[in-house]
C-alpha positions in Angstrom: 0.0 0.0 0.0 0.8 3.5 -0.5 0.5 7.3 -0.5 0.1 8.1 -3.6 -1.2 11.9 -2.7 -1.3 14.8 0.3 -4.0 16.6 0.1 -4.8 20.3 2.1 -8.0 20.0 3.8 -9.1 23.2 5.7 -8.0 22.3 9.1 -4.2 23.6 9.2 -3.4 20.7 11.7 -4.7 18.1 9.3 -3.5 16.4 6.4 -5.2 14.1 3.7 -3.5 11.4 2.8 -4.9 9.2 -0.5 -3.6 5.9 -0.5 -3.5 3.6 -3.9 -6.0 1.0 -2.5 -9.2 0.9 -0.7 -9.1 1.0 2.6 -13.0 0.5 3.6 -15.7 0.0 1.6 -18.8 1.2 3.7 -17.7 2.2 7.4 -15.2 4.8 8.5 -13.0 5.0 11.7 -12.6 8.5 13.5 -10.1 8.1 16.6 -9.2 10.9 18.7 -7.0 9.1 21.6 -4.3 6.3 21.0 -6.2 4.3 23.6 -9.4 4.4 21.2 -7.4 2.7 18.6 -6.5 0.3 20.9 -8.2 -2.7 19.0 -7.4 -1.1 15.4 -3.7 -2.0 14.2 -3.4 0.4 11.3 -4.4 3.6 13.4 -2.8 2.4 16.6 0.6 2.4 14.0 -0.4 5.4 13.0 -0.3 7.2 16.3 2.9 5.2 17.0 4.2 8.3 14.6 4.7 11.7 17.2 2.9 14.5 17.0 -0.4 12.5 15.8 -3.3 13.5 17.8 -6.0 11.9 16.0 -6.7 9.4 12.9 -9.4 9.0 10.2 -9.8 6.9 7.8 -12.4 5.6 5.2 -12.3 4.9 1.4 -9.0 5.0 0.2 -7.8 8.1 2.6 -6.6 9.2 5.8 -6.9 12.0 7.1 -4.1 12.8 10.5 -4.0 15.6 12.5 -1.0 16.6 14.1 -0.6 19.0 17.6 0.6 22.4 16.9 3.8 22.4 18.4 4.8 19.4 15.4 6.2 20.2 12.3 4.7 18.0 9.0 7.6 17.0 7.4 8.9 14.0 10.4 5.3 13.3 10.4 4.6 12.3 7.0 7.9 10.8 6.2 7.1 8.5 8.9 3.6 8.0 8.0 5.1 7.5 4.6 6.8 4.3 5.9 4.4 2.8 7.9 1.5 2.9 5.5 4.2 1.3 3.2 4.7 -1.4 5.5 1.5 -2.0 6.7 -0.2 -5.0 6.2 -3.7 -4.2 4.5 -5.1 -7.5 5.7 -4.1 -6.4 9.5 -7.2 -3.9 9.3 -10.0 -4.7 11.2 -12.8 -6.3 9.1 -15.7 -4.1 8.0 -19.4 -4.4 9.0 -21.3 -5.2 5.8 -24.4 -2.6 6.0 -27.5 -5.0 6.8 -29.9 -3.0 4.1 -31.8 -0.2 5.9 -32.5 0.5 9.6 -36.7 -0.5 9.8 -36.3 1.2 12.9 -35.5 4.3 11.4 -38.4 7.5 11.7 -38.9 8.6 7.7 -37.3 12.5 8.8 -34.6 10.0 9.8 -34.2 8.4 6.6 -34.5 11.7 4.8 -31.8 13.6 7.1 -29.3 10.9 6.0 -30.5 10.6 2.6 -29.2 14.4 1.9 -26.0 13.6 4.1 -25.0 10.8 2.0 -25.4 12.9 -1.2 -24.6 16.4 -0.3 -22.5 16.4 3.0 -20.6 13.4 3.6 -19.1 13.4 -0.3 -18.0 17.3 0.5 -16.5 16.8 3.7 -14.7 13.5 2.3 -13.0 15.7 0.1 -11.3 17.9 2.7 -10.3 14.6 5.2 -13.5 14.3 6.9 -16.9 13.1 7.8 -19.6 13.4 9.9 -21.4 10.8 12.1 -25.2 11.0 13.2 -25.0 10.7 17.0 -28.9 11.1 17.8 -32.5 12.7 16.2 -35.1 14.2 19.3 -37.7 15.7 18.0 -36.4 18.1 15.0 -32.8 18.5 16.6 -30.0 16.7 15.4 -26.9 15.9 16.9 -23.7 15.2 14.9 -20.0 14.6 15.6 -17.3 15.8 12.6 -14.6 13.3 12.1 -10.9 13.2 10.7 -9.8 17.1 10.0 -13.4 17.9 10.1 -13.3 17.5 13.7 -11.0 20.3 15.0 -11.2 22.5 11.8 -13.2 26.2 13.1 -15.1 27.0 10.4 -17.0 23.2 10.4 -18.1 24.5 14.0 -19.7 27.5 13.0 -20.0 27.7 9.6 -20.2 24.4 7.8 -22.8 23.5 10.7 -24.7 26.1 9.9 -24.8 25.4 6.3 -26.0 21.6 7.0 -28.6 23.1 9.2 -30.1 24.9 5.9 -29.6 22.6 3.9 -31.7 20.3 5.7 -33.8 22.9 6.4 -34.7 23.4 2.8 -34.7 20.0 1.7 -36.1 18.1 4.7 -37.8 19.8 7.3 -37.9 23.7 8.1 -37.8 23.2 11.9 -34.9 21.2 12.0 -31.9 22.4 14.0 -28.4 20.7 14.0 -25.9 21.1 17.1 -22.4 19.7 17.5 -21.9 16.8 20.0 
């Protein structure tokens, strides 16, 4: 495996790294702590790497953000090599989606029918994405991930911009706060 492109994402502290084969095919993994990669080899090596502070990954990227004391340039070059060495079949295996949720409300269905199309695919392309943590009522409650997470302007401004979004194409009422 390997890097085959760094990408800028708007996060300053966060990199996107596009690797030359899948990584996951339907989940992504978001970790912010070394402990919470505990049972994940790839981003448990990846935090082996200092300066990392968290790890995302989905598709065939990952996205790394580094504290802001580091500098980029020991940080990739070791990222470089242990993406290289890493053993693709040493990732976790991937829960195959089940179909849809019958439990699901229809808003519910709808809110993540417009993040699948017009969110998730727009945040992917800056290192990031963003994870549904609940639905009460019309407020919903998300959580960014990868260089999404950290990254000012997806705390006010690109959460503002879901919130009308869904707003126009789901439900006026809705409102959408961080987690």
């Amino acid at each position: 495996m390997q890097i085959i492109d760094v990408e800028f994402t708007p996060n300053p502290q966060a990199l996107k790294f596009v690797v030359n084969e899948r990584l996951l095919s339907y989940e992504s993994r978001s970790y912010k702590t070394e402990a919470e990669a505990e049972k994940d080899p790839f981003a448990k090596a990846i935090f082996g790497i200092e300066g990392v502070v968290s790890v995302f990954y989905m598709d065939k990227f990952v996205t790394v953000e580094k504290g802001g004391e580091f500098q980029w340039g020991p940080i990739q070059k070791k990222l470089i090599e242990t993406v290289k060495n890493f053993e693709k079949a040493n990732i976790p295996e991937e829960k195959t989606p089940e179909g849809l949720n019958l439990d699901e409300s229809d808003l519910m269905k709808q809110i993540n029918q417009v993040l699948d199309q017009k969110i998730r695919p727009a945040l992917a392309n800056d290192g990031g994405g963003l994870e549904v943590m609940g639905l009460e009522g019309l407020t919903l409650r998300v959580r960014y991930q990868g260089a999404c997470g950290s990254c000012p302007s997806a705390q006010r401004g690109t959460l503002a911009a879901i919130e009308g979004l869904l707003r126009r194409d789901v439900h006026p009422g809705i409102q959408v706060l961080p987690s």
